[in-house]
N, C-alpha and C positions, 0 to 999 in steps of 0.2 A: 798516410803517404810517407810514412819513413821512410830513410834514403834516397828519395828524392829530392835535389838540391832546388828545384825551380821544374816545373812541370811543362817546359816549352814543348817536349816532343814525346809523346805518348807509342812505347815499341810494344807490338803486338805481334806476335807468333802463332803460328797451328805448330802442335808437338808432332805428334807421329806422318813419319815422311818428311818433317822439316826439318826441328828442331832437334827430334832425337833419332840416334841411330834404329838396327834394324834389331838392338836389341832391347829395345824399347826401356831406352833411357837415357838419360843426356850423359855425352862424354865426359870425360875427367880433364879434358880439354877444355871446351867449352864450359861446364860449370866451372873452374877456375877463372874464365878470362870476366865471363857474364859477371858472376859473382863480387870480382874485381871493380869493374864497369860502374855496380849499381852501390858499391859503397865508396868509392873514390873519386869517382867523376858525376855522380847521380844522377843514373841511367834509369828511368823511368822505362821497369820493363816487364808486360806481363804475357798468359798465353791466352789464346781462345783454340775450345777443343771440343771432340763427339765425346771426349772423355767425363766421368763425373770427379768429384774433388777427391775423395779417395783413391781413384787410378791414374790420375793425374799426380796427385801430391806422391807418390811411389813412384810414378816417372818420372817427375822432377826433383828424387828426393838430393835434400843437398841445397837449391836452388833457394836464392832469399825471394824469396815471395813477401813482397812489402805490400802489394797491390793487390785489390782484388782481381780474381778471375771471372774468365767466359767460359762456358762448362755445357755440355750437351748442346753441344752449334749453336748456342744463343738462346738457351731456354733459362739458365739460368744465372744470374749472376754473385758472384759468394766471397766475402775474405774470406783467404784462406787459413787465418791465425784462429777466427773466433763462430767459424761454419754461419756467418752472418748473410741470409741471402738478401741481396739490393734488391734484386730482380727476378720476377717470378712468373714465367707465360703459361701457366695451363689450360686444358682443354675445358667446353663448356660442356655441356650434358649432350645438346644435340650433337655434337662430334664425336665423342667417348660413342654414343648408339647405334652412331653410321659406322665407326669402325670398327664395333665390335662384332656386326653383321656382318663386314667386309672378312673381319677373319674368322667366322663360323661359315662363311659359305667358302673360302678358299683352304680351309683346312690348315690356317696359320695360329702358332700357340707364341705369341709374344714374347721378350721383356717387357713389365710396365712401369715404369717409375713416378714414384708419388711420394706425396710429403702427408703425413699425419702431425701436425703439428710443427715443431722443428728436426722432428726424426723421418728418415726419408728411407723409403723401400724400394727395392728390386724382386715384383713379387710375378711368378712365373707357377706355370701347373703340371707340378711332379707328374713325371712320366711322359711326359709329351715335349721332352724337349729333342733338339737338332743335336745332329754332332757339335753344331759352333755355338749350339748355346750352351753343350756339357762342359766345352773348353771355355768360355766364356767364366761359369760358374766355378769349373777346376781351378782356376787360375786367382779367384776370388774368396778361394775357403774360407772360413771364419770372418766374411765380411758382415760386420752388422747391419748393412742395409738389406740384407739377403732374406727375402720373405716367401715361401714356397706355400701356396694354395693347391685347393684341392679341385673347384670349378670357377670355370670362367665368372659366376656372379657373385665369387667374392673380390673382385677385383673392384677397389672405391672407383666411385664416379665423380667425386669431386674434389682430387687435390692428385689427377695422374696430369704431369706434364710432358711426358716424352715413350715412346713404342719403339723399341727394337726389334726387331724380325731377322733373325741369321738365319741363311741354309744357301741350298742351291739356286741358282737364279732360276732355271725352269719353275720353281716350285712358288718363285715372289712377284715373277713376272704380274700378273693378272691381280695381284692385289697392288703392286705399284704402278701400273695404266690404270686401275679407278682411284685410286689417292689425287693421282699426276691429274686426273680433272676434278678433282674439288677445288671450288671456289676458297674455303678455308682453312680448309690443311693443307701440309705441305710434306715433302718427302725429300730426302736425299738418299739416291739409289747408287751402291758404289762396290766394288768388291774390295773386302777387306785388305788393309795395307800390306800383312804378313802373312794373308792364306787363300786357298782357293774360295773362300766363302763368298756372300754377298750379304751386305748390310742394309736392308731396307728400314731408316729409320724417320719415324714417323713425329710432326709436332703442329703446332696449331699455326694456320697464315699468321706471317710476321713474326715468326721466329726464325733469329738467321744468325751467324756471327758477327754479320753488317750492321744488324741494328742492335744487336746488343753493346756492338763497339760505341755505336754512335750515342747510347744511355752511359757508357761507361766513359766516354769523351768530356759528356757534361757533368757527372759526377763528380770529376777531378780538375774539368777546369782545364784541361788540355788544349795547348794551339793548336795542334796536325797531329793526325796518326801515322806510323810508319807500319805497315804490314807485313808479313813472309806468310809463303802458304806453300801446298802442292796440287791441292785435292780442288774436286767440283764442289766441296762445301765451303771454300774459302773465296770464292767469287763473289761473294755479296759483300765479304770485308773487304778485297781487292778495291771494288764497286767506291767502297766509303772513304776509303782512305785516299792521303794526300799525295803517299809516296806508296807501292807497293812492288813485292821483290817476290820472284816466284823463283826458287829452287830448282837446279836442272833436271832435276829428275819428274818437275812437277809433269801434270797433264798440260798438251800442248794450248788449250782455251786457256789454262789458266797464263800461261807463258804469253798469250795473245795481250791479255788482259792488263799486264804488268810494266812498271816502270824498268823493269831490267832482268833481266835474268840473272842469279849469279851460281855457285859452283852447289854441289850433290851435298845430301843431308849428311852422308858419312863423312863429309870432309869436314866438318863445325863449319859450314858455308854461310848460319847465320850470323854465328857469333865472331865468325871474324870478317865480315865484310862491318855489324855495324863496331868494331874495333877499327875497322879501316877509318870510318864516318863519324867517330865518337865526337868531333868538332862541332858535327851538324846536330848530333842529339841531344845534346845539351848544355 
């Protein structure tokens, strides 16, 4: 908990749509004021994101990250100095079988993300990928989690905790209505923040940014959470939290949902309402 001077108020963000612009990275604004905040007044402050620590830590690059993170909606929890995971929800056998039939009958070729030990893959089947998962992987070159198989049964069955599915919604519809009624997975279906695509991704009941908030609450000993968000994945943190702040630009549930609305992610609307509030956080 470096840089935190006393852990009274626990600030938690979603990045993309909130936290960072639409170029998907935090302002030169904002990383100054933040950065400011948590070495001078100690500003206990961290993100929870669909991102993993590597696309994250490149979003946020710059940013002191003293705190552990919330990383793939709440599947997993990690310092970011030492790729240390606290928290670890994966799938068990019976789920990994039911949904690998869901996407051999819907004609869907995943991301799968799994850990081999403490070395973690993104392993997907050459040739059969979507436009958004080519861009997905474009964008990701020389990433060493990047694992390309050749059939779906080399995919490990016991250490995947998280399912990406990109393309067209026509095409994700029918595999996310049979997720949407499993008793123990869960889904968040949304179209991507910066493109026409839609992001069907997949993890096991009880995986949310809510409850990873609430393990990472105890973890550190925190009095109250303070929230920002935009998206239908951050409703479960909203949900948990003591104080939560939706973004104007958020979706309007989430806006329902919230202690206040305040200004658009391209204006640093988080980082300087809690500059407004820095009294109250710590």
């Amino acid at each position: 908990m470096e840089g935190c001077v006393k852990l009274k108020t626990l600030i938690i963000s979603d990045l993309d749509g909130t936290l960072l612009t639409a170029k998907e990275k935090i302002s030169d604004y904002s990383l100054e004021h933040l950065n400011a905040m948590i070495d001078e007044r100690g500003l206990c402050f961290t993100y929870a994101t669909a991102r993993s620590l590597n696309s994250a830590a490149k979003a946020c690059w710059g940013l002191r990250q003293n705190l552990p993170v919330i990383l793939y909606n709440g599947a997993l929890i990690m310092e970011p100095s030492t790729h240390k995971k606290l928290y670890n929800h994966h799938f068990n056998k019976g789920q990994l079988a039911y949904l690998k039939e869901l996407f051999a009958r819907f004609d869907v070729w995943p991301l799968a993300y799994s850990f081999s030990g403490d070395k973690e893959h993104v392993s997907w089947i050459e040739g059969k990928e979507t436009d958004g998962v080519k861009r997905y992987l474009e964008r990701r070159r020389g990433d060493a989690r990047l694992h390309p198989i050749q059939r779906r049964e080399e995919l490990r069955d016991d250490d995947i905790f998280y399912f990406t599915c990109i393309g067209k919604k026509d095409d994700l519809d029918e595999l996310h209505d049979m997720v949407e009624h499993s008793l123990d997975i869960r889904c968040i279906y949304e179209q991507e923040t910066y493109q026409t695509d839609y992001w069907c991704e997949i993890m096991p009941a009880g995986t949310s940014k809510g409850d990873a908030a609430k393990k990472l609450k105890d973890i550190l000993g925190a009095e109250r959470v303070v929230c920002f968000g935009d998206g239908n994945n951050d409703r479960s943190l909203f949900s948990m939290a003591d104080q939560s702040y939706a973004v104007r630009n958020a979706t309007q549930e989430l806006k329902e949902m919230a202690s206040g609305v305040i200004g658009f992610s391209e204006e640093d609307a988080v980082c300087k309402f809690i500059a407004e509030h820095i009294q109250e956080f710590t």
